[in-house]
C-alpha positions as CSV (number, residue, x, y, z in Angstrom):
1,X,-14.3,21.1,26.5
2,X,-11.1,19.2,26.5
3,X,-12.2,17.6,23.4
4,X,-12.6,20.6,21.5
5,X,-9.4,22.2,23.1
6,X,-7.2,19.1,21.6
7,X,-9.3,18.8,17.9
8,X,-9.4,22.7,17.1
9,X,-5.9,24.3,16.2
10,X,-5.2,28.1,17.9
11,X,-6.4,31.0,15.5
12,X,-4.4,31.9,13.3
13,X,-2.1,29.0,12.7
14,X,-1.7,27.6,9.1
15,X,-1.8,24.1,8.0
16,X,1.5,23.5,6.7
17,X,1.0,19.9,5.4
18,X,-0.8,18.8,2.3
19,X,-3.9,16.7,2.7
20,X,-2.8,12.3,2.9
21,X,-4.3,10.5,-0.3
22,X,-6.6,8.3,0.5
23,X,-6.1,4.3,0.2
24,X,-8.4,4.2,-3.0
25,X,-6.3,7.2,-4.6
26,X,-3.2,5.0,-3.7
27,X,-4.5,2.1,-5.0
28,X,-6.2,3.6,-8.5
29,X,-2.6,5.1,-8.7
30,X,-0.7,1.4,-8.5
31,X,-3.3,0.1,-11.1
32,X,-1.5,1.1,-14.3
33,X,-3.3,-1.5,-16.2
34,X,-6.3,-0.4,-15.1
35,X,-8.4,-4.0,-14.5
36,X,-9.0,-3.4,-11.5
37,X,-6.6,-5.7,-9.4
38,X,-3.1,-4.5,-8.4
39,X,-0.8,-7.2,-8.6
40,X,2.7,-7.4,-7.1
41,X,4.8,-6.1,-9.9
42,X,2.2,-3.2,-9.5
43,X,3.0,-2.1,-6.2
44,X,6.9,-2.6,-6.5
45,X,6.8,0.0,-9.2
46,X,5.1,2.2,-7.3
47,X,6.5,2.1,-4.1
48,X,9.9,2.2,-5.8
49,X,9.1,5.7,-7.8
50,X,7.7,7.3,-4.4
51,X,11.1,6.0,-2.2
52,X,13.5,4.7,-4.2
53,X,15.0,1.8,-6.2
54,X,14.8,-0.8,-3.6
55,X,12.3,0.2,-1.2
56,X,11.4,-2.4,1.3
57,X,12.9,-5.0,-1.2
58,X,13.3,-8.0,1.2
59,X,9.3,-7.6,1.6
60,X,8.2,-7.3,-2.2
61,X,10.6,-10.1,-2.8
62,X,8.8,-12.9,-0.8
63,X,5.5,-11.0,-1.9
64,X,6.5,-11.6,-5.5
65,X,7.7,-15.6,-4.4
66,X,4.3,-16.1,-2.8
67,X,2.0,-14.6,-5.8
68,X,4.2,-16.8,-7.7
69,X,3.7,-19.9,-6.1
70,X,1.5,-22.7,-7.5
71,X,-0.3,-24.0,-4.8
72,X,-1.2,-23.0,-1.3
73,X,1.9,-23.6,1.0
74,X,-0.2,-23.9,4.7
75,X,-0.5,-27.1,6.6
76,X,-3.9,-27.6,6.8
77,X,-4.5,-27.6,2.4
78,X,-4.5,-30.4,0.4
79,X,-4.6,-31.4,-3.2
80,X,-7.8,-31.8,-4.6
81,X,-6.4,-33.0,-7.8
């Protein structure tokens, strides 16, 4: 009973938020080249036009430097080449 008293809202009341997008939306949204990946560049431009020029810009930045970088930086790789 408890349950249902905490799930159910009181009659009457009106949902006064918009239904979230779901992670696939989000992601079909960032895909603007539509090939199925969403690369970093991809996400910046998103995330920027939904909060702003410079939205979380420390974090995309050393996203962008470490889909940029030519091999894997942890200690236990090694070069096969």
């Amino acid at each position: 009973m408890l349950l249902i008293a905490l799930v159910s809202s009181p009659a009457g009341a009106e949902e006064s938020f918009a239904p979230a997008a779901s992670v696939e939306d989000n992601i079909r949204n960032m895909d603007k080249d539509h090939d199925g990946m969403v690369s970093i560049s991809e996400v910046r431009a998103y995330l920027e036009a939904q909060n702003g020029k410079g939205y979380r810009s420390e974090l995309l930045d050393e996203m962008s430097a470490k889909a940029d970088a030519r091999s894997c930086a942890s200690p236990f790789s090694r070069s096969f080449y």
